[in-house]
N, C-alpha and C positions, 0 to 999 in steps of 0.2 A: 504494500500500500504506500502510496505516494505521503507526503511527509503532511500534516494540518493545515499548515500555511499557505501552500499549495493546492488544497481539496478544493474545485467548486463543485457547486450542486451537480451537474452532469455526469453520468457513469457510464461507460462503454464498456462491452464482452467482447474481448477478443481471443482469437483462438494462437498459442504461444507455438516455436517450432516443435515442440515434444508434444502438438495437439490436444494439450490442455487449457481448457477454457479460463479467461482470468478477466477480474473487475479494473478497469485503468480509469481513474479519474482525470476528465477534458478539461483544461486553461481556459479562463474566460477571455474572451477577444476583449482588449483596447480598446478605450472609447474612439470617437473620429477625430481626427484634427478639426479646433476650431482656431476661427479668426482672432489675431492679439490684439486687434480693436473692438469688434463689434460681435465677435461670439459665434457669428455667424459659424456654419458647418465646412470646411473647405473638401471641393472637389478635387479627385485625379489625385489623391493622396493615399499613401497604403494604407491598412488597416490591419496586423497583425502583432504578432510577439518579434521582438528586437529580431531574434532566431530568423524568423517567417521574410523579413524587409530583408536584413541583409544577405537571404540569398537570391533577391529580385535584381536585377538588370539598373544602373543607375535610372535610367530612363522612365521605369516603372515604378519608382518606389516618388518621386515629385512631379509635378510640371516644369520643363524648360525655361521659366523667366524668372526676373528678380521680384525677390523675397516671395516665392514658392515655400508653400508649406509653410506661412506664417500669419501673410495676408489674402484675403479677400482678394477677388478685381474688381469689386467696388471701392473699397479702401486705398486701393492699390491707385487706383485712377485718381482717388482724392486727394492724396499726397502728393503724386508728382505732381498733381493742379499748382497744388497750393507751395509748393518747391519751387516752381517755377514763376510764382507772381510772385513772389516772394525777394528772388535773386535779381 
């Protein structure tokens, strides 16, 4: 049995190589990436245990542009606005 700290409610049967039957208890998934402004939910961002992202492909695991995986592109858009009237 997996160690307390580690239990979530989910229990899976699987069948071991000496084909006996045994209880594994399943990791609960991460919540989603949200936005560092507005909370929002962010898309095109992975969702799993550190394990599960770092064997994805860079390209898979964020979006291609700046501050990917932190903001919004609504946020994102309001910043440079406002970066830019600004300078």
């Amino acid at each position: 049995m997996v160690r307390p700290g580690l239990r979530s409610g989910k229990r899976k049967i699987v069948k071991s190589p000496k084909k006996r039957y045994r209880v594994v208890s399943l990791r609960k998934k991460p919540n989603r990436a949200v936005c560092a402004r507005c909370g929002a939910v962010l898309h095109g961002t992975a969702r799993g245990t550190p394990v599960e992202i770092r064997r994805l492909t860079h390209s898979e695991r964020r979006p291609s542009r700046p501050y990917a995986g932190v903001l919004c592109n609504r946020c994102l858009t309001r910043m440079i606005i406002e970066n830019t009237r600004s300078a």
